[in-house]
C-alpha positions as CSV (number, residue, x, y, z in Angstrom):
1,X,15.4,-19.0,11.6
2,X,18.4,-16.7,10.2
3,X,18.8,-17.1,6.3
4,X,21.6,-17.3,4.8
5,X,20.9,-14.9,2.7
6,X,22.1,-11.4,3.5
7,X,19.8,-8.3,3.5
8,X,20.6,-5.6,0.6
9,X,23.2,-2.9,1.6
10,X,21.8,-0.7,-0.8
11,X,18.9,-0.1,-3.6
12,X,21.7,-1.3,-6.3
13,X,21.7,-4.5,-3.7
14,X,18.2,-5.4,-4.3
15,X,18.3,-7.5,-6.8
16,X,21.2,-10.2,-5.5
17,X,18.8,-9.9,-2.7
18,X,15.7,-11.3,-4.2
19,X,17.5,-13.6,-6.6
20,X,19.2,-15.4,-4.0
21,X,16.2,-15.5,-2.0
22,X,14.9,-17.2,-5.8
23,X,12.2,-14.8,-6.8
24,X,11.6,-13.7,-10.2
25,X,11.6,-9.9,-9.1
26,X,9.2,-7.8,-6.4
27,X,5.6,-6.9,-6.2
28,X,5.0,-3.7,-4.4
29,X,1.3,-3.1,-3.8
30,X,1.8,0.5,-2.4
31,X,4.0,2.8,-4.8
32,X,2.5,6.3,-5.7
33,X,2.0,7.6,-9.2
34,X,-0.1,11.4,-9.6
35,X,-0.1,13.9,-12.0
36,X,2.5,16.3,-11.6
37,X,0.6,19.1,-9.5
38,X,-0.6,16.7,-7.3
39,X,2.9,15.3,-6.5
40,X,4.2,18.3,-6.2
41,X,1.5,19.3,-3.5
42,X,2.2,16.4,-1.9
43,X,6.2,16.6,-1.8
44,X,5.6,20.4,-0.6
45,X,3.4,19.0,2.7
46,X,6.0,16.3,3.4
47,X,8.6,19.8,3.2
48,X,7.3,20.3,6.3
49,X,6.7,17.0,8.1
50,X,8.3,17.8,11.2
51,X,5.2,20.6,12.0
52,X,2.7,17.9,11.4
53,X,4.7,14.3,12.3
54,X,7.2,15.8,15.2
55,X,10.0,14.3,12.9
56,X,11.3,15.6,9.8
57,X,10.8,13.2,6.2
58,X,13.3,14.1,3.3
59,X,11.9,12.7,0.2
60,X,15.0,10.1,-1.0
61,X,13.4,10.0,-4.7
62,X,12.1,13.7,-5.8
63,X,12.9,12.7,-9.0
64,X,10.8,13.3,-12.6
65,X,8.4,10.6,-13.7
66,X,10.5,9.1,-16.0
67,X,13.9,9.1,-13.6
68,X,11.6,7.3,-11.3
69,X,10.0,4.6,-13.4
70,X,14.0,3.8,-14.2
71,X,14.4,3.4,-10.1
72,X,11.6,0.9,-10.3
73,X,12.7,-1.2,-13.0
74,X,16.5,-1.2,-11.7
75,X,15.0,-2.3,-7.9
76,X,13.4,-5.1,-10.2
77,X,9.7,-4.0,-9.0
78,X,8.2,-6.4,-11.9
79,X,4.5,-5.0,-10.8
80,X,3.0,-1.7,-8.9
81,X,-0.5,0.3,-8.7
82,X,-0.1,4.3,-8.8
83,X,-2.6,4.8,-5.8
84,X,-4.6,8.1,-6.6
85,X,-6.3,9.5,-4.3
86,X,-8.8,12.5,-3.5
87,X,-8.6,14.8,-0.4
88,X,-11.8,16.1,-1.5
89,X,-15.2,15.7,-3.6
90,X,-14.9,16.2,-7.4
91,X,-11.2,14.6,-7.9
92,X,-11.5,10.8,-8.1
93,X,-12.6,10.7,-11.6
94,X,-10.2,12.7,-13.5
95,X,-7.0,11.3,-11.1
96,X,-8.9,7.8,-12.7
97,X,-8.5,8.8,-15.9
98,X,-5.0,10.4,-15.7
99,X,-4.4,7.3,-13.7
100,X,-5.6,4.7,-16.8
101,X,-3.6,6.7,-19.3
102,X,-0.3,6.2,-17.1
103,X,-1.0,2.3,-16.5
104,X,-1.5,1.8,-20.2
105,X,1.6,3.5,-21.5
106,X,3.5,1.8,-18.6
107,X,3.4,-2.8,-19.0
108,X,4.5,-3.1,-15.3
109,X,1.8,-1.1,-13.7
110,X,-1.4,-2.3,-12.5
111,X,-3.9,0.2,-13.6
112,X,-5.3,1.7,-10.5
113,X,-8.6,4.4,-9.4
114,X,-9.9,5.6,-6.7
115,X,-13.4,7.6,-4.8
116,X,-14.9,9.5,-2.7
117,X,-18.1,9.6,-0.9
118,X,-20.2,11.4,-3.3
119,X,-23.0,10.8,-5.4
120,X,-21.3,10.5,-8.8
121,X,-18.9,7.6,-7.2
122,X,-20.9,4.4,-8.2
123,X,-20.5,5.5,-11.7
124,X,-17.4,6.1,-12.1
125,X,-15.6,3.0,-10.1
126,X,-18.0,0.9,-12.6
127,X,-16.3,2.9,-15.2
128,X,-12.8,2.1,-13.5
129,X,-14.0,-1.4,-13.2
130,X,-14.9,-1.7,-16.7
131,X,-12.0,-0.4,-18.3
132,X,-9.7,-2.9,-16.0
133,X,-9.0,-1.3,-13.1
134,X,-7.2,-3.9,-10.8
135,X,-6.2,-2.3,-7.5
136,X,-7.9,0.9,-5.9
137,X,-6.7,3.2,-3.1
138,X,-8.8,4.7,-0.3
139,X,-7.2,6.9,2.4
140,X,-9.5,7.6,5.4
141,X,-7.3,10.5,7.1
142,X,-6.4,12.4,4.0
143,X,-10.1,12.5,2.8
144,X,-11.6,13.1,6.6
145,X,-14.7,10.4,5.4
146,X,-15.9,7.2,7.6
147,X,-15.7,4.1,5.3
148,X,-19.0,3.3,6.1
149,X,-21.0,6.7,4.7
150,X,-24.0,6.4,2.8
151,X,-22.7,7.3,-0.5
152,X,-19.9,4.7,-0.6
153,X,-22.7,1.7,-0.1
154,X,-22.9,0.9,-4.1
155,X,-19.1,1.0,-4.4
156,X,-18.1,-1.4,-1.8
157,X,-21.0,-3.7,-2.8
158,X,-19.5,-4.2,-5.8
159,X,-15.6,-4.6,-5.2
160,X,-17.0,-6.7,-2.7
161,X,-18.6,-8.7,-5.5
162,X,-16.0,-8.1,-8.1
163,X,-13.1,-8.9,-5.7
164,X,-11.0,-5.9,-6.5
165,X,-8.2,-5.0,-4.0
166,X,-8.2,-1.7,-2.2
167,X,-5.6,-0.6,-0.4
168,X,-7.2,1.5,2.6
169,X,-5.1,3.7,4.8
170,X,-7.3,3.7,7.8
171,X,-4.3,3.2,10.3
172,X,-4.2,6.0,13.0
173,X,-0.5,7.0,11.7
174,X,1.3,8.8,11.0
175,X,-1.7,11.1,11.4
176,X,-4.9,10.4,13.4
177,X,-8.0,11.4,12.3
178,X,-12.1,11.3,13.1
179,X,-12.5,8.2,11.4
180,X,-9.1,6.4,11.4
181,X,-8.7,3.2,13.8
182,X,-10.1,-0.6,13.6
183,X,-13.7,0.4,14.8
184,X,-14.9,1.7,11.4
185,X,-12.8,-0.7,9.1
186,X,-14.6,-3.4,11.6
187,X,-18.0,-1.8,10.8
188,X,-17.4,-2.2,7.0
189,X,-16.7,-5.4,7.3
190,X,-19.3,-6.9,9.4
191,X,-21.4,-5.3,6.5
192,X,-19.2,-6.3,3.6
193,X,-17.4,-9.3,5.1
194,X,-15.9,-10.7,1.8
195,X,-13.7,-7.3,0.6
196,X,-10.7,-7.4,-0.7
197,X,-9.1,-4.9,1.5
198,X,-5.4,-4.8,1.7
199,X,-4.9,-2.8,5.4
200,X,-2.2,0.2,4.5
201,X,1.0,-0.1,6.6
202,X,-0.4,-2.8,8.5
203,X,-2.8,-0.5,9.9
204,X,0.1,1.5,12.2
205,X,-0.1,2.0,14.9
206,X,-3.0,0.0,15.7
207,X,-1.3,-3.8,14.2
208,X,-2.9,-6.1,17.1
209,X,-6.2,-4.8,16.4
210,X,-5.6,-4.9,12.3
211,X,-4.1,-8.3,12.1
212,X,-7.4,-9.3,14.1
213,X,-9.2,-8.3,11.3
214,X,-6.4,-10.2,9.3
215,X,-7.0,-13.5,11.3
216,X,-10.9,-13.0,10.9
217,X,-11.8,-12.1,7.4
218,X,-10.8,-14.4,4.5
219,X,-9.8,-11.3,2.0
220,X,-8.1,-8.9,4.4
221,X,-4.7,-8.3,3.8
222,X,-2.1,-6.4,5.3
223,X,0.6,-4.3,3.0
224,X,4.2,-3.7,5.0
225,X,4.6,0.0,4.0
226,X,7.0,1.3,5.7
227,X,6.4,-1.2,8.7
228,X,9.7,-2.1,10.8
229,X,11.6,0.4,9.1
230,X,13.9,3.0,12.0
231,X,11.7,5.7,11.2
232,X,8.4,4.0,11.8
233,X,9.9,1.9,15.0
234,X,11.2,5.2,16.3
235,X,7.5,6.8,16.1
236,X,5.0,3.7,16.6
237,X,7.3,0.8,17.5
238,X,5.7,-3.1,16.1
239,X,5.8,-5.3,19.9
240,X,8.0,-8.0,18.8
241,X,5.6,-10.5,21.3
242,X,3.2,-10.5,18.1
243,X,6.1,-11.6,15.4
244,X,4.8,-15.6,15.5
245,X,1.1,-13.7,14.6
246,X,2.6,-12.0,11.6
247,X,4.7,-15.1,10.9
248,X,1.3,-17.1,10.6
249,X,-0.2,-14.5,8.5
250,X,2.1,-15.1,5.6
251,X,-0.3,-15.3,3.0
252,X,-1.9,-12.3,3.9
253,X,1.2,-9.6,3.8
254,X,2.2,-7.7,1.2
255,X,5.0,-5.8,0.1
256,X,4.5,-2.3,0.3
257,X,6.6,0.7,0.2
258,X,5.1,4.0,-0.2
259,X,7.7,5.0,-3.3
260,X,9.1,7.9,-3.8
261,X,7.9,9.8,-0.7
262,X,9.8,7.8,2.0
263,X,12.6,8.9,4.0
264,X,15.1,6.6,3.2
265,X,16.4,4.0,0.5
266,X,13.9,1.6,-0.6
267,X,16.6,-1.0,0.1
268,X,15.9,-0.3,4.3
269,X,12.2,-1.3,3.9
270,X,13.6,-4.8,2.7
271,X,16.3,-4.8,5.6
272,X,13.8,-4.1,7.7
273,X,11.1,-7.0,6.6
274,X,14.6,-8.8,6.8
275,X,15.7,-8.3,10.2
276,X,12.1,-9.3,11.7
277,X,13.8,-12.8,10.9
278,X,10.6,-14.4,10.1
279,X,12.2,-17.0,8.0
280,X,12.7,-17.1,4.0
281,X,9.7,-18.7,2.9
282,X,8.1,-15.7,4.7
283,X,10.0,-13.3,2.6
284,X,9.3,-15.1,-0.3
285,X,5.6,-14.7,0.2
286,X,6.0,-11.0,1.1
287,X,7.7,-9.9,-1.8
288,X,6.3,-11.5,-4.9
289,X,4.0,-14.9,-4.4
290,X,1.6,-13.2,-2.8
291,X,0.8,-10.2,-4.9
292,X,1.4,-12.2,-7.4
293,X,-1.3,-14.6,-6.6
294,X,-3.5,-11.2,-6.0
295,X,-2.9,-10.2,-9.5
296,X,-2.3,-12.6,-11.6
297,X,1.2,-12.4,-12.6
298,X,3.1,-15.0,-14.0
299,X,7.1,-15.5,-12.9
């Protein structure tokens, strides 16, 4: 199944990359936007990866807003969500708003929100929802909450209903937490069996048990961020004996990087998704037709 094509060398590769492979561009579902105290919080605890991850992640874009909306555009990303999200109560609305502002002053983002298990969180996603929110983010370990609580019951009702895509990190890694792993995911969905998830980093380490949910429910995807890459194989290795699974879920994966805060080119994720040698109509998919399908872009 080797293309022809040739993986990119480098990030100013990319684009020979996805023309030859006859795509109009990328879609990356899982790129990160925040306001600017929040990124900086967030580039300080990557600073000092190695105490929490056993291995050390230099950031390769640390870069201002601006200088990294220019990276994007010369990768030829043509779409991405910012991704907020809250490690506590009392942040999801205002990262929506700041959120909202960025995605209309920028055409190739999808405007993106997130929540929190609290009471006020019904409200506000309707308010996300009603001012066109398309994508929203949800990450289990980073806000230490089960999926399933109480408080959350009115909001996935209606994405459920509404169809709105939300990318849940709810994987076991990097980090483990109380509620991370398939079990609670599974719970949701045997309550809400027709969301929209999109499983964050194909649900490392744990990707049999994710791509069962994958195989199972019609609107589960999977996103490929930072999946196959040396730094995630060297920490929670993917068992190549599952590659013809993944190969037959090729409607359901998504290009996903976690831009800027990775620890190498954005170029190796590609290389990567490349070297699993799952054929080019499978790269095709992963790349652009399917997010674009999910959002409604045109080529």
């Amino acid at each position: 199944m080797m293309s022809p094509v040739q993986p990119p060398a480098d990030d100013a590769d990319v684009p020979r990359y996805w023309r030859e492979l006859g795509l109009p561009g990328l879609v990356d579902v899982h790129v990160h936007f925040l306001p600017e105290r929040v990124q900086a919080k967030v580039w300080r605890y990557f600073a000092s990866a190695e105490a929490h991850y056993g291995a050390a992640w230099p950031i390769t874009y640390p870069l201002p807003e601006d200088e990294r909306l220019a990276v994007l555009e010369q990768l030829g990303v043509r779409a991405f969500p910012t991704l907020p999200y809250p490690h506590r109560a009392g942040m999801a609305a205002w990262l929506n708003d700041w959120s909202a502002e960025f995605a209309a002053a920028h055409p190739h983002v999808l405007p993106s929100a997130t929540f929190f298990p609290e009471p006020e969180a019904p409200f506000y996603v309707a308010e996300a929802l009603d001012r066109g929110t398309r994508i929203f983010k949800v990450h289990v370990q980073v806000g230490a909450f089960d999926p399933r609580h109480p408080q959350l019951d009115a909001v996935w009702a209606r994405l459920e209903q509404t169809g709105t895509p939300v990318v849940i990190h709810c994987g076991s890694g990097p980090l483990s937490g109380e509620h991370t792993g398939p079990r609670p995911v599974t719970g949701l969905l045997e309550r809400y069996p027709r969301l929209q998830l999109v499983i964050a980093h194909l649900g490392m380490p744990e990707y049999r048990e994710f791509m069962d949910l994958a195989e199972r429910y019609e609107r589960v995807h999977l996103d490929t961020t930072m999946f196959a890459t040396d730094f995630t194989e060297r920490l929670m290795p993917f068992d190549l004996a599952d590659r013809p699974r993944l190969s037959a879920l090729r409607g359901k994966v998504l290009l996903g990087s976690d831009f800027p805060s990775i620890p190498y080119p954005y170029a190796h994720q590609l290389a990567a998704l490349h070297r699993l040698d799952l054929g080019e109509e499978w790269l095709r998919a992963v790349l652009w037709e399917n997010g674009a399908r999910l959002f409604g872009l045109e080529a």
